[in-house]
mmCIF file of the protein (N, C-alpha, C, O) and its ligand, coordinates in Angstrom:
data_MODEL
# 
_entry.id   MODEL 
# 
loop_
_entity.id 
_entity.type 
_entity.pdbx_number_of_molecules 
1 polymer     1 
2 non-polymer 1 
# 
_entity_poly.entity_id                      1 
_entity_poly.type                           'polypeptide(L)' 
_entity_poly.nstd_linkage                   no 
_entity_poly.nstd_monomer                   no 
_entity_poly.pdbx_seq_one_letter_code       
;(UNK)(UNK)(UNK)(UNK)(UNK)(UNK)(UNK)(UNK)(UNK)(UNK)(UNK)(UNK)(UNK)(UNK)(UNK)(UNK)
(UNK)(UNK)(UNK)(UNK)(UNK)(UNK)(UNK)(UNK)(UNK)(UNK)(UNK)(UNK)(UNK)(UNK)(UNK)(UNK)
(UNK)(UNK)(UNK)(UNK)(UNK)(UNK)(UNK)(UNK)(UNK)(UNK)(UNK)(UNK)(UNK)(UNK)(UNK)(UNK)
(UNK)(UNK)(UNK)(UNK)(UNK)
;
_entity_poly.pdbx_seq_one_letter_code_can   XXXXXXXXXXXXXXXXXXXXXXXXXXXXXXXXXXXXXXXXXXXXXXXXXXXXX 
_entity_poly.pdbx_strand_id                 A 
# 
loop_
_entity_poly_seq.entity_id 
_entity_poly_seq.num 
_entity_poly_seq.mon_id 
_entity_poly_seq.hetero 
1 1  UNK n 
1 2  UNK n 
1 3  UNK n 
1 4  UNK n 
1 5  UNK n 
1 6  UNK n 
1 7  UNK n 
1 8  UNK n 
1 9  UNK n 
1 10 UNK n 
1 11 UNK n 
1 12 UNK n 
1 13 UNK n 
1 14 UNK n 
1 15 UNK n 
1 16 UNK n 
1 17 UNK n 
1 18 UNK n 
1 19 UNK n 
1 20 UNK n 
1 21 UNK n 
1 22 UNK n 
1 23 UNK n 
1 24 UNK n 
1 25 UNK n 
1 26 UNK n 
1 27 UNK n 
1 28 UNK n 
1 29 UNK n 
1 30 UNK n 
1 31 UNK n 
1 32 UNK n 
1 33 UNK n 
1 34 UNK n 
1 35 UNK n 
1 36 UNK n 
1 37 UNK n 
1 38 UNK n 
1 39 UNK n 
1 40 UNK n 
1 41 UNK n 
1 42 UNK n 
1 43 UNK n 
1 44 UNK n 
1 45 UNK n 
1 46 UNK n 
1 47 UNK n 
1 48 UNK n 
1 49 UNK n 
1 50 UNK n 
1 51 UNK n 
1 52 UNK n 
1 53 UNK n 
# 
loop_
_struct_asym.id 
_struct_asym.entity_id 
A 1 
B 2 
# 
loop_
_chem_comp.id 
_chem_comp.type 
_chem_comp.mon_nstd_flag 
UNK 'L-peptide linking' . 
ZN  non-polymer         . 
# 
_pdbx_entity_nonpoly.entity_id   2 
_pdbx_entity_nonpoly.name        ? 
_pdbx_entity_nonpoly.comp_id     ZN 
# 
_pdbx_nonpoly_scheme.asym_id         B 
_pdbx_nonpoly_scheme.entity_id       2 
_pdbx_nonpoly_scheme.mon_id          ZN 
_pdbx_nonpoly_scheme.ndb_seq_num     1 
_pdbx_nonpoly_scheme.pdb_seq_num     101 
_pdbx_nonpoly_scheme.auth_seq_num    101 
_pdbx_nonpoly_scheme.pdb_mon_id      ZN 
_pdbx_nonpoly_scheme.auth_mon_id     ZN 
_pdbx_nonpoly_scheme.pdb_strand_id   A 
_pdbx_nonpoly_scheme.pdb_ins_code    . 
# 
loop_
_atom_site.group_PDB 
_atom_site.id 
_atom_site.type_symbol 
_atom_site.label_atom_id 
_atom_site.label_alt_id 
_atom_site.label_comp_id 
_atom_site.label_asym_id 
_atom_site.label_entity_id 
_atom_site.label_seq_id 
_atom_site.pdbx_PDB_ins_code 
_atom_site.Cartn_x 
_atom_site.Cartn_y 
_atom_site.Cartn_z 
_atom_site.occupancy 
_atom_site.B_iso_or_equiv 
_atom_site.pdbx_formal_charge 
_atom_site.auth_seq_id 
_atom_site.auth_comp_id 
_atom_site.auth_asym_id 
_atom_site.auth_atom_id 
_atom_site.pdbx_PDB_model_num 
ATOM   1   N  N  . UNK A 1 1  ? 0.841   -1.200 0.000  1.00 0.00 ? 1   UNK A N  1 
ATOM   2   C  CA . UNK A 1 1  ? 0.000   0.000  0.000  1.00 0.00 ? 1   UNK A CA 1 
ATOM   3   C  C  . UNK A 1 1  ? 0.876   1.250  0.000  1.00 0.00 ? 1   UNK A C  1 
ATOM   4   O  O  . UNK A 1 1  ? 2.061   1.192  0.330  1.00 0.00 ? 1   UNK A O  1 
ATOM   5   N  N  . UNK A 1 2  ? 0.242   2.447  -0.397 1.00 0.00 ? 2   UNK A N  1 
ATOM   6   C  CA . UNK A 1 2  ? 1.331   3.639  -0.835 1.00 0.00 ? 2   UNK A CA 1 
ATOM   7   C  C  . UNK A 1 2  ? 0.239   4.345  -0.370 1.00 0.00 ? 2   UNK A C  1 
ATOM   8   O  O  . UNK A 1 2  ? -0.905  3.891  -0.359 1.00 0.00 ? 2   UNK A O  1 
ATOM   9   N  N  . UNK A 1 3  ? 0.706   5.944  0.189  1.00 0.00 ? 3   UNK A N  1 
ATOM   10  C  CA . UNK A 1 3  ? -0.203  6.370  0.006  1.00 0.00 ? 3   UNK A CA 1 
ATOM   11  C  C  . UNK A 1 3  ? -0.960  6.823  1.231  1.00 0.00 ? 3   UNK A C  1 
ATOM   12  O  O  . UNK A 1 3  ? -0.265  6.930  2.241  1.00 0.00 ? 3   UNK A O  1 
ATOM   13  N  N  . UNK A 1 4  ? -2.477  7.163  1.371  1.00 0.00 ? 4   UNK A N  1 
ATOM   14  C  CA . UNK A 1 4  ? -3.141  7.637  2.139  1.00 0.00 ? 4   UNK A CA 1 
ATOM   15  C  C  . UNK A 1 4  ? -4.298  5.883  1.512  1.00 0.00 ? 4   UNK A C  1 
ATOM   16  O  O  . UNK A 1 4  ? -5.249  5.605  0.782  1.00 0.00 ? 4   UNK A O  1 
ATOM   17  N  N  . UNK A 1 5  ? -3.275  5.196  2.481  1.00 0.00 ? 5   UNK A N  1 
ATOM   18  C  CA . UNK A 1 5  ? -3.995  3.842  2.299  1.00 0.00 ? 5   UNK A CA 1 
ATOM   19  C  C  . UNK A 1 5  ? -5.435  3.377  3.005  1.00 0.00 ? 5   UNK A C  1 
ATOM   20  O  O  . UNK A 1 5  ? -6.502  3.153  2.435  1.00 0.00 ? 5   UNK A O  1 
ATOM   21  N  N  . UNK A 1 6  ? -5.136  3.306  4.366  1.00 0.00 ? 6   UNK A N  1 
ATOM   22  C  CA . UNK A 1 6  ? -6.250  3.011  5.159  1.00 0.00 ? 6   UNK A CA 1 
ATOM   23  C  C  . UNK A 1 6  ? -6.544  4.357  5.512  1.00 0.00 ? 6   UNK A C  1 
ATOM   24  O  O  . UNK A 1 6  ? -5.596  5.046  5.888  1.00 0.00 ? 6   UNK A O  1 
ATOM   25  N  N  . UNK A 1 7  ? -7.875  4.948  5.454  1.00 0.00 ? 7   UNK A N  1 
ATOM   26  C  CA . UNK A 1 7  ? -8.835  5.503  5.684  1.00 0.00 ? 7   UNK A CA 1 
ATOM   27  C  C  . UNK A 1 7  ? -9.392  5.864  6.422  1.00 0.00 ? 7   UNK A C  1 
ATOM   28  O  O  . UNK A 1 7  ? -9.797  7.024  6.491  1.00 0.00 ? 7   UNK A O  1 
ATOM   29  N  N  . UNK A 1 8  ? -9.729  4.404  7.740  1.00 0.00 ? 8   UNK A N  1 
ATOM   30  C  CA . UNK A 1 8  ? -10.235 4.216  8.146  1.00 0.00 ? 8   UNK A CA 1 
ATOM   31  C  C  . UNK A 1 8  ? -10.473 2.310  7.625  1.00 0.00 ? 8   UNK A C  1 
ATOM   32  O  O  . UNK A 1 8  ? -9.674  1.549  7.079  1.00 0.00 ? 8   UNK A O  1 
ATOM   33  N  N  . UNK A 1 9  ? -11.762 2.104  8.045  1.00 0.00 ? 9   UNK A N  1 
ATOM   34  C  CA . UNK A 1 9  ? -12.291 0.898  6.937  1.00 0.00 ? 9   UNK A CA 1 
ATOM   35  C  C  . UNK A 1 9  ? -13.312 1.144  6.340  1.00 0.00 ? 9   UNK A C  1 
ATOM   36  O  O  . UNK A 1 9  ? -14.287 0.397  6.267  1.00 0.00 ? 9   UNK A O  1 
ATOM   37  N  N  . UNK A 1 10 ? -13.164 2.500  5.724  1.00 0.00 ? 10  UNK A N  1 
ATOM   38  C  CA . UNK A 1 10 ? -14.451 1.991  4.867  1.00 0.00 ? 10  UNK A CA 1 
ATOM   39  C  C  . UNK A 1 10 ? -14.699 1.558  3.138  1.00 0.00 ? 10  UNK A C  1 
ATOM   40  O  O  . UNK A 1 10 ? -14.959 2.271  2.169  1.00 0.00 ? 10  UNK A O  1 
ATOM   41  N  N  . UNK A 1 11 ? -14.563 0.596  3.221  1.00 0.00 ? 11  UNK A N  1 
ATOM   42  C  CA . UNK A 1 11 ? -14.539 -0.464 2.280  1.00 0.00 ? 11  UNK A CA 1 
ATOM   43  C  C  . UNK A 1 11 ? -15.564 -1.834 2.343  1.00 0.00 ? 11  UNK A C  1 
ATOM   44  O  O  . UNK A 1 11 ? -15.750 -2.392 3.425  1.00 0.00 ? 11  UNK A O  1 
ATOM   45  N  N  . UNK A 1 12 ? -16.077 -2.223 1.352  1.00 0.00 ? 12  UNK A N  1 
ATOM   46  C  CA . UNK A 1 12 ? -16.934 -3.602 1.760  1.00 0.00 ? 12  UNK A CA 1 
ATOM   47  C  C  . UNK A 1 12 ? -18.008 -3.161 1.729  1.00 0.00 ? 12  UNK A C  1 
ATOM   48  O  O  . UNK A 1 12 ? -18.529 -2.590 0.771  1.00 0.00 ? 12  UNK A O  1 
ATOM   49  N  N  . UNK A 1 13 ? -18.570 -3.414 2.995  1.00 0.00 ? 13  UNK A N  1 
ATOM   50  C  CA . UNK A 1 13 ? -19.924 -3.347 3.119  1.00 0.00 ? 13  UNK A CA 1 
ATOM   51  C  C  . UNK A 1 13 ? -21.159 -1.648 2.956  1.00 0.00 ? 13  UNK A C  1 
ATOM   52  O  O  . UNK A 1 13 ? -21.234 -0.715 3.756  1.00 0.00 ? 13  UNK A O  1 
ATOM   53  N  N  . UNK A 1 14 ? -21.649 -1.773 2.115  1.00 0.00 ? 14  UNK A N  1 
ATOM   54  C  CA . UNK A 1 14 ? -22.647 -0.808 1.774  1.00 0.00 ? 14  UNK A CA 1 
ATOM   55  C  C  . UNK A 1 14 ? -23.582 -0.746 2.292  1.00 0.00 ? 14  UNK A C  1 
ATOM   56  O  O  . UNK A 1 14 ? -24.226 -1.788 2.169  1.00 0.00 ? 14  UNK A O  1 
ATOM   57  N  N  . UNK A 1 15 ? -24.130 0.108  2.957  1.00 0.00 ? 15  UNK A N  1 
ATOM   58  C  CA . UNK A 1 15 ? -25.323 -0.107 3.053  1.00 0.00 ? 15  UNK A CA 1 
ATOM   59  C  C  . UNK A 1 15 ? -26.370 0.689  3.279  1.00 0.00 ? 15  UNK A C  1 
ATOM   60  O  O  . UNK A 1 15 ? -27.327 0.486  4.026  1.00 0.00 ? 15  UNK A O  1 
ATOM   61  N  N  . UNK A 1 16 ? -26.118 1.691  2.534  1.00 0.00 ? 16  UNK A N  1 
ATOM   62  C  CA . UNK A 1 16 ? -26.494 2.755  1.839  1.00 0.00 ? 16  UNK A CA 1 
ATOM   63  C  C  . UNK A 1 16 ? -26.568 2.624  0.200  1.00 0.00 ? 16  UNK A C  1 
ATOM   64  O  O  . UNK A 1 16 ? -25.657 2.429  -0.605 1.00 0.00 ? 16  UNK A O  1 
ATOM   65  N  N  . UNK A 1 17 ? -28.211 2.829  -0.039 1.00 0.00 ? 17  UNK A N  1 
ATOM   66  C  CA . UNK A 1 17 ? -28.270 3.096  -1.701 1.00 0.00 ? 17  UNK A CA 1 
ATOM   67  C  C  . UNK A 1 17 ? -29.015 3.961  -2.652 1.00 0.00 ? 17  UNK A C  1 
ATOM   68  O  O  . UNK A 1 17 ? -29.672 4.807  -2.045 1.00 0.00 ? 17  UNK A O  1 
ATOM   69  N  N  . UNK A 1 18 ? -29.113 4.019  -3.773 1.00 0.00 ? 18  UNK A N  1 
ATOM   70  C  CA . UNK A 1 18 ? -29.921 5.532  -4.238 1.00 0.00 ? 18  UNK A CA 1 
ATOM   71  C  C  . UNK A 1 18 ? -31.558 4.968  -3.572 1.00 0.00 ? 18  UNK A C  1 
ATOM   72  O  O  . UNK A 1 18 ? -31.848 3.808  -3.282 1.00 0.00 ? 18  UNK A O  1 
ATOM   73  N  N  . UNK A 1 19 ? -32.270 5.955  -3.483 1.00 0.00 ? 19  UNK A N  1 
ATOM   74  C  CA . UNK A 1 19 ? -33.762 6.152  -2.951 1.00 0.00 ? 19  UNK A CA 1 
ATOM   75  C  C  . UNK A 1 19 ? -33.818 6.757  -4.024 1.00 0.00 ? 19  UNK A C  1 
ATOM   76  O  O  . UNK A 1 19 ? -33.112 7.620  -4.545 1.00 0.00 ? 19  UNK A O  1 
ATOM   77  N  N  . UNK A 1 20 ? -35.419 5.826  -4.536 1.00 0.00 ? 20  UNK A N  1 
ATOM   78  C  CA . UNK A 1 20 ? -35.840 6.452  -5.823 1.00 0.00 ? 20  UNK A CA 1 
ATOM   79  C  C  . UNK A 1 20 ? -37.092 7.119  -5.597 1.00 0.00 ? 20  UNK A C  1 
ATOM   80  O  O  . UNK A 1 20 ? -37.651 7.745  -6.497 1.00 0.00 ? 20  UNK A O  1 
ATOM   81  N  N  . UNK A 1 21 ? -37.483 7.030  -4.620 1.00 0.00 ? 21  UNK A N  1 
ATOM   82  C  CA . UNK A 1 21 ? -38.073 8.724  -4.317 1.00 0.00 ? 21  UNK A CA 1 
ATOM   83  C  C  . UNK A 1 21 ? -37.275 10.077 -4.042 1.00 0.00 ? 21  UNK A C  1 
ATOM   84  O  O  . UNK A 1 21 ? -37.408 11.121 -4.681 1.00 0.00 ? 21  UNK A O  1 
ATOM   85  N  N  . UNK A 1 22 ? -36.550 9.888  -3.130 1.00 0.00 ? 22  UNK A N  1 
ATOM   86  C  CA . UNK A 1 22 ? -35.702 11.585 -2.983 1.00 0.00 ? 22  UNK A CA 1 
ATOM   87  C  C  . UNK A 1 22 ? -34.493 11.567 -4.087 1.00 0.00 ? 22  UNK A C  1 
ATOM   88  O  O  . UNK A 1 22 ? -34.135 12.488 -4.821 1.00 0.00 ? 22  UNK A O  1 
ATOM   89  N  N  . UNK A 1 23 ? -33.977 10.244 -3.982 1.00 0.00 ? 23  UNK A N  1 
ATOM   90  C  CA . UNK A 1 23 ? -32.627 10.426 -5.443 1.00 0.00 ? 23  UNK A CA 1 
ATOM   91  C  C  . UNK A 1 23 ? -31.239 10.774 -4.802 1.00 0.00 ? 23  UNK A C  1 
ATOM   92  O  O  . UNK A 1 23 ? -30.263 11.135 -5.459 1.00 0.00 ? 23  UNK A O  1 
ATOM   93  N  N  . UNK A 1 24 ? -31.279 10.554 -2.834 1.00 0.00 ? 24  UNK A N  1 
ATOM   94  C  CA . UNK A 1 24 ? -30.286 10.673 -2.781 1.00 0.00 ? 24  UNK A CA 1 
ATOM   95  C  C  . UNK A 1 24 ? -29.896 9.307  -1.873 1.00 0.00 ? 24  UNK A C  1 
ATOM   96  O  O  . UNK A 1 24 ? -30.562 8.562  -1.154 1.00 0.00 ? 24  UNK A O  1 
ATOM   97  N  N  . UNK A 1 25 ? -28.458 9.359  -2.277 1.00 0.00 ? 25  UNK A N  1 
ATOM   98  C  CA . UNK A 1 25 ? -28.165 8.103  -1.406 1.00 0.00 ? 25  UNK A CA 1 
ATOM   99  C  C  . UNK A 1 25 ? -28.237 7.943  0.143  1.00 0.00 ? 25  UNK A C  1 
ATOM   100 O  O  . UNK A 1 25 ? -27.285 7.944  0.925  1.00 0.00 ? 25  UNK A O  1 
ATOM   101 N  N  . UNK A 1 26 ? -29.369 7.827  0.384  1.00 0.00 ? 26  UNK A N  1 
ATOM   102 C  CA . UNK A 1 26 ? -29.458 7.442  1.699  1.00 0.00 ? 26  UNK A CA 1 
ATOM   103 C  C  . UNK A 1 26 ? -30.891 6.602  2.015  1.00 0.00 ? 26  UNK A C  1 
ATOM   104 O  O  . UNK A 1 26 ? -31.516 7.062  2.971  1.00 0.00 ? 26  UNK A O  1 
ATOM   105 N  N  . UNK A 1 27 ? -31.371 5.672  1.480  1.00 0.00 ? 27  UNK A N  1 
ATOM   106 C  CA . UNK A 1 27 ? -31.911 4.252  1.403  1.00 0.00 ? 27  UNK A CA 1 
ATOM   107 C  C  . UNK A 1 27 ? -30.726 3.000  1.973  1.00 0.00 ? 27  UNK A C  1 
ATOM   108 O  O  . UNK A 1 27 ? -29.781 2.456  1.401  1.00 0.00 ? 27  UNK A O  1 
ATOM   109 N  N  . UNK A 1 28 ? -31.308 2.867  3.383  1.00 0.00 ? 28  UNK A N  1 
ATOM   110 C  CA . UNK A 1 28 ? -30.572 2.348  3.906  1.00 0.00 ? 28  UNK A CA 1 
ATOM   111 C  C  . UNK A 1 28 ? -30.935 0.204  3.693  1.00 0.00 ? 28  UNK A C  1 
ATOM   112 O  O  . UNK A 1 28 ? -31.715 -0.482 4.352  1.00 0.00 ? 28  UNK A O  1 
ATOM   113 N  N  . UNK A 1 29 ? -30.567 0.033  3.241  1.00 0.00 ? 29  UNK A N  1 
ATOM   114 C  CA . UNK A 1 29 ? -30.060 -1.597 2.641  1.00 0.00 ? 29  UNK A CA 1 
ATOM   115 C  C  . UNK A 1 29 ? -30.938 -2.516 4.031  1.00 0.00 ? 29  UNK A C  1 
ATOM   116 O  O  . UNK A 1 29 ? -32.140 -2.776 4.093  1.00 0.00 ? 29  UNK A O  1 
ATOM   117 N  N  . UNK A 1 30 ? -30.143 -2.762 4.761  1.00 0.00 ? 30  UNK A N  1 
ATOM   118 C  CA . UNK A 1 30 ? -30.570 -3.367 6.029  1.00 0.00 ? 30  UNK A CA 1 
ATOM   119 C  C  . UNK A 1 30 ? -31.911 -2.999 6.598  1.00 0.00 ? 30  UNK A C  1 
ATOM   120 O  O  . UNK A 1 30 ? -32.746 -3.902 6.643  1.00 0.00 ? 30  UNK A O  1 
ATOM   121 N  N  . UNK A 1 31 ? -32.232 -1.839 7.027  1.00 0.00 ? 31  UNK A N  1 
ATOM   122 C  CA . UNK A 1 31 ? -33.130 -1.422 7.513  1.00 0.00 ? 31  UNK A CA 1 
ATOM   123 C  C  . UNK A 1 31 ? -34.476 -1.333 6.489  1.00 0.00 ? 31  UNK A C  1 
ATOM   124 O  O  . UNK A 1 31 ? -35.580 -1.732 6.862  1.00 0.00 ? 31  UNK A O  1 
ATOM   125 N  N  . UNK A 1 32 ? -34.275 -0.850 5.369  1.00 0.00 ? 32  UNK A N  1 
ATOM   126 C  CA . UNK A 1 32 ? -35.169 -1.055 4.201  1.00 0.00 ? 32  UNK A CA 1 
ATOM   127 C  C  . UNK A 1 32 ? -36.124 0.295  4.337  1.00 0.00 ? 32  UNK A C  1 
ATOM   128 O  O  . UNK A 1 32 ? -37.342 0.443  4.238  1.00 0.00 ? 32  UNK A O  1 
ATOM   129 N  N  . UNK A 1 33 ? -35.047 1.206  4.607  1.00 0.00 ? 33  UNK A N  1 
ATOM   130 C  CA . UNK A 1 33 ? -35.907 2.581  4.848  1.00 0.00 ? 33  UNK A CA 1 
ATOM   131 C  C  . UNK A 1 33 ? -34.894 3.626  4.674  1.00 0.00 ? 33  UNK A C  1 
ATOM   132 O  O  . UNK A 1 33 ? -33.706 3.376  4.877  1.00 0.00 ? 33  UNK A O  1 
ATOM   133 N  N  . UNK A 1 34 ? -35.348 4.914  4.266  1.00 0.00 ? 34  UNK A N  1 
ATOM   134 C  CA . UNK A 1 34 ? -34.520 5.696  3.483  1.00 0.00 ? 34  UNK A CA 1 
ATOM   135 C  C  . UNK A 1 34 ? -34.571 6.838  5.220  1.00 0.00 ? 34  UNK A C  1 
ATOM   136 O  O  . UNK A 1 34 ? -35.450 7.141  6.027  1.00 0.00 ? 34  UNK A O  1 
ATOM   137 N  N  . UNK A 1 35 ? -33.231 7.101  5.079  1.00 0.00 ? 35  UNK A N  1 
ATOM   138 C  CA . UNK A 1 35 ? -33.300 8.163  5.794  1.00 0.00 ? 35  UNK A CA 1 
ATOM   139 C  C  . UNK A 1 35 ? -33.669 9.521  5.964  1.00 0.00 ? 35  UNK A C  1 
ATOM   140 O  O  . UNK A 1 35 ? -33.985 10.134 6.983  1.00 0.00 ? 35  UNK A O  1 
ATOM   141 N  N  . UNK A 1 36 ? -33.531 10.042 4.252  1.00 0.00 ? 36  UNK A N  1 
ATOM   142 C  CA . UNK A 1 36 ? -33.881 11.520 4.176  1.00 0.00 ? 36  UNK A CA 1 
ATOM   143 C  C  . UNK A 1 36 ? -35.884 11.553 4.026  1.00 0.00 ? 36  UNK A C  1 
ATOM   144 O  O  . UNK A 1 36 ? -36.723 12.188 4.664  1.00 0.00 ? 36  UNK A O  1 
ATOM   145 N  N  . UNK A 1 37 ? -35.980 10.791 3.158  1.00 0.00 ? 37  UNK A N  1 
ATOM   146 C  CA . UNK A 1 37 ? -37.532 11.002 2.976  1.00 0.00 ? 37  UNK A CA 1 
ATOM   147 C  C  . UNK A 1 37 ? -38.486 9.860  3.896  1.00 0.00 ? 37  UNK A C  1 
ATOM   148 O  O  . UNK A 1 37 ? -39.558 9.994  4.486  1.00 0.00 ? 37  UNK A O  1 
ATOM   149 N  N  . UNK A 1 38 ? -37.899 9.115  3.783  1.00 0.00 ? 38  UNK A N  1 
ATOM   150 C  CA . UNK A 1 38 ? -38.814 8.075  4.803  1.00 0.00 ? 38  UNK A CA 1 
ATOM   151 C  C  . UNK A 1 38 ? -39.185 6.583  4.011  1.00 0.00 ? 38  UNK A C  1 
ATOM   152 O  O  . UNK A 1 38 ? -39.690 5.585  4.524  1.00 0.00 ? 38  UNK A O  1 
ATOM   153 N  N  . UNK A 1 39 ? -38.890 6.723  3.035  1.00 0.00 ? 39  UNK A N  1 
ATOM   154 C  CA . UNK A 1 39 ? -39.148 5.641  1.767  1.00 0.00 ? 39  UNK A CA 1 
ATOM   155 C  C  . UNK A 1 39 ? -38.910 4.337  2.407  1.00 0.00 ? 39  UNK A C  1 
ATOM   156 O  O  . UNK A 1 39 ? -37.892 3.980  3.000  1.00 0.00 ? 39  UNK A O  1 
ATOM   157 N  N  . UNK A 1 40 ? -40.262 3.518  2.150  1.00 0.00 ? 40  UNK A N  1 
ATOM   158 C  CA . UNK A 1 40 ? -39.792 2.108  3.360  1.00 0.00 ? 40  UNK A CA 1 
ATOM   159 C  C  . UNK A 1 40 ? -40.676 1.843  4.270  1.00 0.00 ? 40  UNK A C  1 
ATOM   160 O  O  . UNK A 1 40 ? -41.439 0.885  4.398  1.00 0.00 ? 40  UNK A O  1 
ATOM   161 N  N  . UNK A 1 41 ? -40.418 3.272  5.219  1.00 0.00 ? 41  UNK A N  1 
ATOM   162 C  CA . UNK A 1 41 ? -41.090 3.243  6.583  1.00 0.00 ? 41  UNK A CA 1 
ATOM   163 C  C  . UNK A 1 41 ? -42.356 3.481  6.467  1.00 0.00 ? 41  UNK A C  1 
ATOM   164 O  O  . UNK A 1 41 ? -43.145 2.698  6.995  1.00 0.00 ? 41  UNK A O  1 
ATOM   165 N  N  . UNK A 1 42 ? -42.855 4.680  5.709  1.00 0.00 ? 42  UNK A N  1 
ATOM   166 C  CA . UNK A 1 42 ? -44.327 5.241  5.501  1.00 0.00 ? 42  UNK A CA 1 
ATOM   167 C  C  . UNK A 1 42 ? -44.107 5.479  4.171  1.00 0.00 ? 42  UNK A C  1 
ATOM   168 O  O  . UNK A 1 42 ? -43.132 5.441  3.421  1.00 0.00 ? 42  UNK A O  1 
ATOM   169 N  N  . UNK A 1 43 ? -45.458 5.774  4.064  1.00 0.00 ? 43  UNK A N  1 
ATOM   170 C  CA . UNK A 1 43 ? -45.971 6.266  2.593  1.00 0.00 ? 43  UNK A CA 1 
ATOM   171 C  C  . UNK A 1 43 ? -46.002 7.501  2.237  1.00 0.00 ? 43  UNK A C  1 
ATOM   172 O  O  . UNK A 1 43 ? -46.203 8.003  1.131  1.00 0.00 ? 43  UNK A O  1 
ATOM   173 N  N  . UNK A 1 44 ? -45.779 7.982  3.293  1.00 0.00 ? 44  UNK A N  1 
ATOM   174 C  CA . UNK A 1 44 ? -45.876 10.007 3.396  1.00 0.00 ? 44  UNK A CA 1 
ATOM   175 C  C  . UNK A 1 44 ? -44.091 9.832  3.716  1.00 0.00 ? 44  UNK A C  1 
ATOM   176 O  O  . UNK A 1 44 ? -43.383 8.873  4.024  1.00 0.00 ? 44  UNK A O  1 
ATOM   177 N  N  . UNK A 1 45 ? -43.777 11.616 3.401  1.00 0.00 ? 45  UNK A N  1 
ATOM   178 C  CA . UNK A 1 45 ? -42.764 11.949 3.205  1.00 0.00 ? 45  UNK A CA 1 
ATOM   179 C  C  . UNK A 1 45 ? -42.110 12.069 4.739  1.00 0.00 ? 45  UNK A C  1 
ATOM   180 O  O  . UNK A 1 45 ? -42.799 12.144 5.756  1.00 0.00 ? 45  UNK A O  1 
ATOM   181 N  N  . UNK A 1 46 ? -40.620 12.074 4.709  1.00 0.00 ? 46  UNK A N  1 
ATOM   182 C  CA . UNK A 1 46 ? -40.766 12.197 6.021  1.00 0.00 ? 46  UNK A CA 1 
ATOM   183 C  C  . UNK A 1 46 ? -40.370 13.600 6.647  1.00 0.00 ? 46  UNK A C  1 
ATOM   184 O  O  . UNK A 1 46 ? -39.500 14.367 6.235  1.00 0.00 ? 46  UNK A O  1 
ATOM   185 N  N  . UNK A 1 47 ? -41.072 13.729 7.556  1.00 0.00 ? 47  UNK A N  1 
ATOM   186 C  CA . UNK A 1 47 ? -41.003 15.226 7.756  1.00 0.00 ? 47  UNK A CA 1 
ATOM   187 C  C  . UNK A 1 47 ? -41.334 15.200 9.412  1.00 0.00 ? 47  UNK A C  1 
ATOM   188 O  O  . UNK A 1 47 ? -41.978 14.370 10.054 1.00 0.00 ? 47  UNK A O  1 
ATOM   189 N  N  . UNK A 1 48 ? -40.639 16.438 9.858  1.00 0.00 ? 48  UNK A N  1 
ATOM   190 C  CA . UNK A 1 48 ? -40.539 16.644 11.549 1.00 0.00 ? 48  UNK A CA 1 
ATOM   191 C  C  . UNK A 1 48 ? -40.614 18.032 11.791 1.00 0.00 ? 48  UNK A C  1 
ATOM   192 O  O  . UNK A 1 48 ? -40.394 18.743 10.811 1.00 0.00 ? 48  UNK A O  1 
ATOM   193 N  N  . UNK A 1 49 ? -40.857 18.555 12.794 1.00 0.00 ? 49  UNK A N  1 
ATOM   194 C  CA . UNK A 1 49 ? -41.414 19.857 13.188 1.00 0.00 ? 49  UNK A CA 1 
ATOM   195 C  C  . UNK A 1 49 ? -40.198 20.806 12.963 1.00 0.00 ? 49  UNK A C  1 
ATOM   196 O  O  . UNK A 1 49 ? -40.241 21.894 12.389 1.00 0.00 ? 49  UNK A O  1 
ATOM   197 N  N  . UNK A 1 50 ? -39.162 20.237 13.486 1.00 0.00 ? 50  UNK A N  1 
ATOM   198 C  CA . UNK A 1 50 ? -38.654 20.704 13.688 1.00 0.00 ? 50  UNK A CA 1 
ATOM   199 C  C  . UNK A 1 50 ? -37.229 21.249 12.283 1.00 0.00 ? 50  UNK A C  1 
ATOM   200 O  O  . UNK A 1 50 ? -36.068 21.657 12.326 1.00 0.00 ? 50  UNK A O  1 
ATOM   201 N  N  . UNK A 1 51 ? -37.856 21.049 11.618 1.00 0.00 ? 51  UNK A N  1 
ATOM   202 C  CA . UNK A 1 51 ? -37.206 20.783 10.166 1.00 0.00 ? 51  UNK A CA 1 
ATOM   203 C  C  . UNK A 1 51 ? -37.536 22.118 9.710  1.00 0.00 ? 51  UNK A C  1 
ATOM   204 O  O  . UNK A 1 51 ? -38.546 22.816 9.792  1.00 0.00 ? 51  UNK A O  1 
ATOM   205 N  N  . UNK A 1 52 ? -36.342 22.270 9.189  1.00 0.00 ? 52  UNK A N  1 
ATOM   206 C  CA . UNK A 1 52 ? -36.624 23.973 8.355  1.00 0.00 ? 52  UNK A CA 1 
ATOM   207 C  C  . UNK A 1 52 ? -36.116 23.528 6.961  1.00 0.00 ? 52  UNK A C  1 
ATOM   208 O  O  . UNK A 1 52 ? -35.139 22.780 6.970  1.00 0.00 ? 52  UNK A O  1 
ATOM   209 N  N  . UNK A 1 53 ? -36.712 23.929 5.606  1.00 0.00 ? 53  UNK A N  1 
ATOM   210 C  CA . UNK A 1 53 ? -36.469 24.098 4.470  1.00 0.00 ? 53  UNK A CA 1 
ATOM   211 C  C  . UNK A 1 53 ? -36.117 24.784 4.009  1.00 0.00 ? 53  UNK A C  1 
ATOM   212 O  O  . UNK A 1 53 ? -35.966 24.695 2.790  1.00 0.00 ? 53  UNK A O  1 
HETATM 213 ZN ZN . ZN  B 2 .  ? -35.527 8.856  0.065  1.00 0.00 2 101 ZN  A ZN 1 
# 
């Protein structure tokens, strides 16, 4: 290895993927629910009070 080799470990396992409702990667694999919009969990978007746009 050369370089700015290890990282850390992140390598391998994914588990994070595109959400094809919001379009961003954060559809989480395992859990089977997207983090930013909610895709998975509910049918409505996901949204919290406390959330500013
Ligand atoms: Zn999403």
């Amino acid at each position: 290895m050369k370089g700015t080799a290890s990282h850390g470990k992140k390598s391998g396992k994914k588990n994070f993927v595109f959400c094809r409702r919001c379009g961003k990667r954060t559809f989480h694999v395992r859990k089977k629910k997207c983090s930013s919009c909610g895709y998975g969990a509910s049918p409505r978007m996901r949204k919290y009070s406390w959330q500013v746009n």
